[in-house]
TORKOL-4160 file (C-alpha; in steps of 0.2 Angstrom, whole numbers, padded with zeros to 4 digits, m for minus):
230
<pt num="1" X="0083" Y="0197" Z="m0229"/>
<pt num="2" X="0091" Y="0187" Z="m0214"/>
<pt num="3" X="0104" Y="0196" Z="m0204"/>
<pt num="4" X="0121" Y="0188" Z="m0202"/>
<pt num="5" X="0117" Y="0189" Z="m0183"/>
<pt num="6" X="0101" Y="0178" Z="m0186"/>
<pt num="7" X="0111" Y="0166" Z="m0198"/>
<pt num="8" X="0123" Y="0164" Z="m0183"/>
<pt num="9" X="0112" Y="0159" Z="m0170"/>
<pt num="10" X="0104" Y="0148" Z="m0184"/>
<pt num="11" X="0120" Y="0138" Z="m0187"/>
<pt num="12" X="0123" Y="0138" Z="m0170"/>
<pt num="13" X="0109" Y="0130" Z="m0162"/>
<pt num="14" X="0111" Y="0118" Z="m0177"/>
<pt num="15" X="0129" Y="0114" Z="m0172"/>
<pt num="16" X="0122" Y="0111" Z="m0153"/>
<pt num="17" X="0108" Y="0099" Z="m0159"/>
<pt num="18" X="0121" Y="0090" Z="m0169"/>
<pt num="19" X="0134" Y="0089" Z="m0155"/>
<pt num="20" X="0121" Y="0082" Z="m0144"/>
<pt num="21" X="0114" Y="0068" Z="m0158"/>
<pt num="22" X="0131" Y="0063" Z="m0157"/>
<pt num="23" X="0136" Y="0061" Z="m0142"/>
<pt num="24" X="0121" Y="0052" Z="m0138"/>
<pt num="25" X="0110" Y="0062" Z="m0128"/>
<pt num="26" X="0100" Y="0053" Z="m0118"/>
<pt num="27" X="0080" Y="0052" Z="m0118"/>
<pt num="28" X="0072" Y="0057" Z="m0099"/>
<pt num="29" X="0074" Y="0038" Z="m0088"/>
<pt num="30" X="0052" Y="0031" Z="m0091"/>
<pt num="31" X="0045" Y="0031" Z="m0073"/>
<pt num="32" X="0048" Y="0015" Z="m0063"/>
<pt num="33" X="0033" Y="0002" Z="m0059"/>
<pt num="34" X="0029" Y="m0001" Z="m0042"/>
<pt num="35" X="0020" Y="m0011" Z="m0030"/>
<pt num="36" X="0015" Y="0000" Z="m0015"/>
<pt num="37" X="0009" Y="m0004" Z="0002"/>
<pt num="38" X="0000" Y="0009" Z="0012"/>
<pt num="39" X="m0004" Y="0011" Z="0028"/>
<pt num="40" X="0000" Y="0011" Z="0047"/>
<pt num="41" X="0014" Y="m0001" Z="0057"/>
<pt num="42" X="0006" Y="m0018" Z="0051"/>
<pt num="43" X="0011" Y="m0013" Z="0034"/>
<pt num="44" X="0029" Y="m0005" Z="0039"/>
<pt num="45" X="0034" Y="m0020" Z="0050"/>
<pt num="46" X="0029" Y="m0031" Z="0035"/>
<pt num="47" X="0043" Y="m0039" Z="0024"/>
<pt num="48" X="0034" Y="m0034" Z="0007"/>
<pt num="49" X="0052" Y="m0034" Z="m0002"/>
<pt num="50" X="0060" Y="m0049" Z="0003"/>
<pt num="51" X="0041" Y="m0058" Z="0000"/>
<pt num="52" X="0039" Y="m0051" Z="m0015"/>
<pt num="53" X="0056" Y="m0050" Z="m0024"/>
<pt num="54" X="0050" Y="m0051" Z="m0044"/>
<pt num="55" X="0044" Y="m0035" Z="m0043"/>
<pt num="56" X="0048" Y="m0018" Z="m0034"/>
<pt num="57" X="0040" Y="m0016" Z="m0019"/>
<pt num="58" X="0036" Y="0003" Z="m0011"/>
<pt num="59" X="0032" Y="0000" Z="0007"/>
<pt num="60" X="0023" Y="0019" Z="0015"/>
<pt num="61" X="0017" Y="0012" Z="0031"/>
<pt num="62" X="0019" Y="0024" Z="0044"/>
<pt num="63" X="0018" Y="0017" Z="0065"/>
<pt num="64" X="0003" Y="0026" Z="0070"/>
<pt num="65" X="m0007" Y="0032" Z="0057"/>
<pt num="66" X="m0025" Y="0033" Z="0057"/>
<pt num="67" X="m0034" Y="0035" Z="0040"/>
<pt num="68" X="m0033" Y="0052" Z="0039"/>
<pt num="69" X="m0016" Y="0053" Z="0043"/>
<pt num="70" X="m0011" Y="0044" Z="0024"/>
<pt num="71" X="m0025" Y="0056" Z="0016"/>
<pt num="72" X="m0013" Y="0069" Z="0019"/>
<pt num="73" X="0003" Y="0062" Z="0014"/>
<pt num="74" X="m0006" Y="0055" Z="m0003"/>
<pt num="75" X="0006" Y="0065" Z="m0011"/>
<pt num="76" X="0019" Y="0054" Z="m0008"/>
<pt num="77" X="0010" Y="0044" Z="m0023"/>
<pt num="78" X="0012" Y="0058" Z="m0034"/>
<pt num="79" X="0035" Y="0058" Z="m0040"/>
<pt num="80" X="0033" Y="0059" Z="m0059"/>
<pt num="81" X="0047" Y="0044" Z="m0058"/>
<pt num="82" X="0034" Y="0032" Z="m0051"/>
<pt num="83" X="0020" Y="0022" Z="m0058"/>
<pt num="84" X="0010" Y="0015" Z="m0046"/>
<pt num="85" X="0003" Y="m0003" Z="m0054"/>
<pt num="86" X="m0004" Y="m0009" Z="m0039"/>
<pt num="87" X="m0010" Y="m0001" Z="m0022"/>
<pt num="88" X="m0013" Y="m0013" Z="m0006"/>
<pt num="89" X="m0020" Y="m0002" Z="0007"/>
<pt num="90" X="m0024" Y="m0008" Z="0026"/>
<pt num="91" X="m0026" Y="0008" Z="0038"/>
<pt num="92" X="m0039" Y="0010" Z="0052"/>
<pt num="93" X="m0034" Y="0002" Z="0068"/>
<pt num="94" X="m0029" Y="0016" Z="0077"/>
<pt num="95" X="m0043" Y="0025" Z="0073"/>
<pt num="96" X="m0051" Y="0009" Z="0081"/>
<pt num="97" X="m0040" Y="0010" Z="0096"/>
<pt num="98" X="m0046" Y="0029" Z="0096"/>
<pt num="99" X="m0065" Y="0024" Z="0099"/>
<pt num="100" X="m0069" Y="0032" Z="0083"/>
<pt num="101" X="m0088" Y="0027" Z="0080"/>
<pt num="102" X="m0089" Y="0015" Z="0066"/>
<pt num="103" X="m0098" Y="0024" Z="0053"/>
<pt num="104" X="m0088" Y="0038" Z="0056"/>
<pt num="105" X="m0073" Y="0029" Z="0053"/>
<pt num="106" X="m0078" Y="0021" Z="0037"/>
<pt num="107" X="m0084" Y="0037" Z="0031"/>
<pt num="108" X="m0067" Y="0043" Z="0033"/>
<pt num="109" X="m0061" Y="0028" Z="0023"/>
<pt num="110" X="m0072" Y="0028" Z="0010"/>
<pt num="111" X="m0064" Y="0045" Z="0007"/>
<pt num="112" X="m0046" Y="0039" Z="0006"/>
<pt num="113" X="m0051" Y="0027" Z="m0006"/>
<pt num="114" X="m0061" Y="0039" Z="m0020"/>
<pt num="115" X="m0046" Y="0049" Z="m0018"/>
<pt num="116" X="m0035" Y="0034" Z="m0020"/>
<pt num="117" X="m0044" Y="0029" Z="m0037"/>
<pt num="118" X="m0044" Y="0048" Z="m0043"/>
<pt num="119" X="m0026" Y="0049" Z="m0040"/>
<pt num="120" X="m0022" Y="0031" Z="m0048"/>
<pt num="121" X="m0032" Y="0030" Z="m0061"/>
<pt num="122" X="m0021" Y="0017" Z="m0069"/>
<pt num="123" X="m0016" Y="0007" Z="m0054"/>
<pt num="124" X="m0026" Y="m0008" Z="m0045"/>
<pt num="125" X="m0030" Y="m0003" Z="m0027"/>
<pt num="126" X="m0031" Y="m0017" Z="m0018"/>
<pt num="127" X="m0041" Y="m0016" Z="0000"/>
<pt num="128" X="m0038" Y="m0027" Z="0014"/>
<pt num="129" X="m0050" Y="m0030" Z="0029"/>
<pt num="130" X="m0041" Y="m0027" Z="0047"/>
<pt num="131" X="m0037" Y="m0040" Z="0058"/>
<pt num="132" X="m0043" Y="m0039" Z="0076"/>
<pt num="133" X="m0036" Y="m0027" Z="0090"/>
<pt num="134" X="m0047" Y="m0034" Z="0103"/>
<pt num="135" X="m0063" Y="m0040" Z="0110"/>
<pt num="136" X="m0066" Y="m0019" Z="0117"/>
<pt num="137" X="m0062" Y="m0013" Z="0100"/>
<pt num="138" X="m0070" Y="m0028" Z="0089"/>
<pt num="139" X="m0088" Y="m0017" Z="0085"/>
<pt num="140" X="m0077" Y="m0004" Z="0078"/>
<pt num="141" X="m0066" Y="m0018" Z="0069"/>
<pt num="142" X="m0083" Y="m0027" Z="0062"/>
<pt num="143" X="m0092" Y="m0012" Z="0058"/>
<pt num="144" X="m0074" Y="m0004" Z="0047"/>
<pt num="145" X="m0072" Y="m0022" Z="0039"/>
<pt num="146" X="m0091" Y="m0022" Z="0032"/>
<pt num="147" X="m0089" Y="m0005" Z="0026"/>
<pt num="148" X="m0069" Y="m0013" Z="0017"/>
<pt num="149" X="m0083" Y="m0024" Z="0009"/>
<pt num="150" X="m0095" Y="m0015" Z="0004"/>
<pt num="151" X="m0083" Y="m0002" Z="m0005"/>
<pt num="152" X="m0075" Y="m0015" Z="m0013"/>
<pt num="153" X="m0089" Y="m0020" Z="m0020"/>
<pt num="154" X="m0096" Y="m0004" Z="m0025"/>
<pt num="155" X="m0080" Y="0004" Z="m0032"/>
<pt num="156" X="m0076" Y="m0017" Z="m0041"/>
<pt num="157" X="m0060" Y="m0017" Z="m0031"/>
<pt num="158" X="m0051" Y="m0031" Z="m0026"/>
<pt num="159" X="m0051" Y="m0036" Z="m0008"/>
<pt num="160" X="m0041" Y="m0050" Z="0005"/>
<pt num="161" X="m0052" Y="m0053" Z="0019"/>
<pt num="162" X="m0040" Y="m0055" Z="0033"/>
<pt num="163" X="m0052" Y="m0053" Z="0048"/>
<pt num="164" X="m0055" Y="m0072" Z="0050"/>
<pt num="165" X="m0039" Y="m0079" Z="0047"/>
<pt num="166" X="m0033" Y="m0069" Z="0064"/>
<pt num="167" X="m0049" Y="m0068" Z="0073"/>
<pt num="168" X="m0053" Y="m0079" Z="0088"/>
<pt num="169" X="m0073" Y="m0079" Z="0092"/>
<pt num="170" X="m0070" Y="m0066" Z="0103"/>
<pt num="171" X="m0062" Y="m0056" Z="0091"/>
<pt num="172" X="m0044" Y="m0058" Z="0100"/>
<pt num="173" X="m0027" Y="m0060" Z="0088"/>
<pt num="174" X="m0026" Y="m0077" Z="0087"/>
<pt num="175" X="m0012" Y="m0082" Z="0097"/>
<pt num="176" X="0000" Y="m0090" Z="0085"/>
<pt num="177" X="0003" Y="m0074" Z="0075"/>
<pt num="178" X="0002" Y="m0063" Z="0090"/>
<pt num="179" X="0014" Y="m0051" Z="0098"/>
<pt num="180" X="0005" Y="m0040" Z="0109"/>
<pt num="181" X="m0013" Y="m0040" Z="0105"/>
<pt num="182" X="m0012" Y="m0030" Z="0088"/>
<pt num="183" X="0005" Y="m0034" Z="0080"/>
<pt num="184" X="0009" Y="m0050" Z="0069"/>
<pt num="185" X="0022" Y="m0059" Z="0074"/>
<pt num="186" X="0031" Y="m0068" Z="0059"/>
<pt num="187" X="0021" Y="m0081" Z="0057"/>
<pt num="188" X="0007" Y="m0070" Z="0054"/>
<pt num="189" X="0015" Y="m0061" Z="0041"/>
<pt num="190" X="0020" Y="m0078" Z="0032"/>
<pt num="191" X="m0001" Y="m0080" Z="0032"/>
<pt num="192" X="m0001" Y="m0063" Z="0027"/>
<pt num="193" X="0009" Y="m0063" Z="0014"/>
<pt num="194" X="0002" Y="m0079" Z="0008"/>
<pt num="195" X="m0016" Y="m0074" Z="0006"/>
<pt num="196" X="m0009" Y="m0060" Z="m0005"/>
<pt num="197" X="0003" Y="m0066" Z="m0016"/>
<pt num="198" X="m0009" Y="m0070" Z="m0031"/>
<pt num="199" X="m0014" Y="m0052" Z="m0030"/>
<pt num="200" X="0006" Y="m0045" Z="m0029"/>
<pt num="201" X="0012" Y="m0058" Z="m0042"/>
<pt num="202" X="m0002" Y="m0057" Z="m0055"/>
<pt num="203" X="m0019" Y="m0057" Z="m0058"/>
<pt num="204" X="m0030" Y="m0065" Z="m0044"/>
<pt num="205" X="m0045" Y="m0068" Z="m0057"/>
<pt num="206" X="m0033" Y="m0078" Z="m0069"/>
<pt num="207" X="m0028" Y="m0089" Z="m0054"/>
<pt num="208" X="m0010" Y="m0079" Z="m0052"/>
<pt num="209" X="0008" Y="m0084" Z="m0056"/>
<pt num="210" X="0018" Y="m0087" Z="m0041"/>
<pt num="211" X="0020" Y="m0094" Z="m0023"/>
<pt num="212" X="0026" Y="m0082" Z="m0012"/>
<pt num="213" X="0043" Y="m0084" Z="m0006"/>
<pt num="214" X="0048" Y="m0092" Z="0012"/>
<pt num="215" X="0049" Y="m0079" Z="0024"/>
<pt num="216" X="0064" Y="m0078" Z="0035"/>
<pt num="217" X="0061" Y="m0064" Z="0044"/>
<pt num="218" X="0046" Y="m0052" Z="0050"/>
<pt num="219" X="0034" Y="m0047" Z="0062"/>
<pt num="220" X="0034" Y="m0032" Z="0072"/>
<pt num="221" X="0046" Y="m0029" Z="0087"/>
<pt num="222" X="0033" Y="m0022" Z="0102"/>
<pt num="223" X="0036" Y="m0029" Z="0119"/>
<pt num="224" X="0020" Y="m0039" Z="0123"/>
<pt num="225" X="0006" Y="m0024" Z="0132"/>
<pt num="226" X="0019" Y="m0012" Z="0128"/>
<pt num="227" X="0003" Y="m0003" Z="0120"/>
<pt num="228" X="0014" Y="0002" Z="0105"/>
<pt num="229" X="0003" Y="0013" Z="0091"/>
<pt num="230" X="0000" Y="0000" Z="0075"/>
């Protein structure tokens, strides 16, 4: 037999659902789409939002990091209120500007990237070879951009292939997008974003769906050998 105390709370947790039915309780909000860029200053300095404006842009490049540095704020990926459709990653050149040996260094990458795809198993990750820092660095850079490559090929991800669209012969910036050696000035974002925009706006492979927008600002603000960290 129920108890009038048990019919109570019955009738009262009734009278609450039906209460909240009608004064239309919401469902949770779905987590938001996003494009994300990650990486060091070439990615922070980079006018991803105003480039890209059909679709929401997150834009986690950090001045200074080095690969290792974005493994261990990954989680930075992981608010329930996002979901991450696309990843273009472009991280390295301060590990290059570091001396660190090239196998090392793509070692190190290749373990951002596994990580990367175990985190988003959903999402595109995108990877993008570095432009050049230098004829003193340009070993490191080369044997890094083969190793962007490879794992690209291996992991059947979608790669730009922006070393030799900046690189002189000597593996200098090339002086029309440069600021100081390593920083794009905004005509080498404007190439930049260019070369990725099929990729952002649809799919590459189906030809894509968009011409990137014309870019009125950009580029990074380093005094020319100020040495700034990329």
């Amino acid at each position: 037999m129920i108890s009038q105390t048990s019919l109570r709370t019955a009738l009262g947790a009734a009278l609450l659902l039906l209460v909240g039915l009608a004064c239309g309780a919401s469902a949770p909000e779905p987590p938001r789409d996003v494009v994300v860029f990650l990486g060091d200053s070439l990615v922070d300095d980079g006018p991803w939002k105003e480039a890209f404006p059909n679709v929401e842009v997150l834009n986690l490049g950090v001045g200074g990091d080095r690969v290792m540095d974005v493994f261990a704020r990954l989680d930075e990926l992981a608010d329930p209120g996002l979901h991450v459709v696309k990843l273009f990653l472009l991280i390295g050149t301060n590990d290059a500007r570091d001396q660190l040996p090239g196998r090392e260094l793509a070692g190190r990458y290749l373990f951002l990237v596994r990580r990367l795809r175990e985190m988003l198993p959903d999402a595109r990750i995108h990877l993008m070879t570095l432009p050049p820092c230098g004829p003193h660095r340009n070993e490191i850079v080369l044997t890094l951009n083969d190793a962007i490559r490879e794992a690209a090929a291996v992991e059947q991800l979608p790669q730009t292939d922006l070393y030799p669209e900046f690189a002189t012969a000597d593996g200098s910036l090339r002086e029309e997008y440069d600021i100081d050696g390593v920083h794009l000035n905004e005509a080498g974002y404007a190439r930049w974003v260019e070369l990725i925009a099929p990729h952002v706006n649809g799919d590459a492979a189906e030809g894509g769906d968009a011409a990137p927008v014309r870019l009125t600002t950009g580029g990074a603000s380093a005094t020319p050998g100020g040495g700034r960290e990329e």
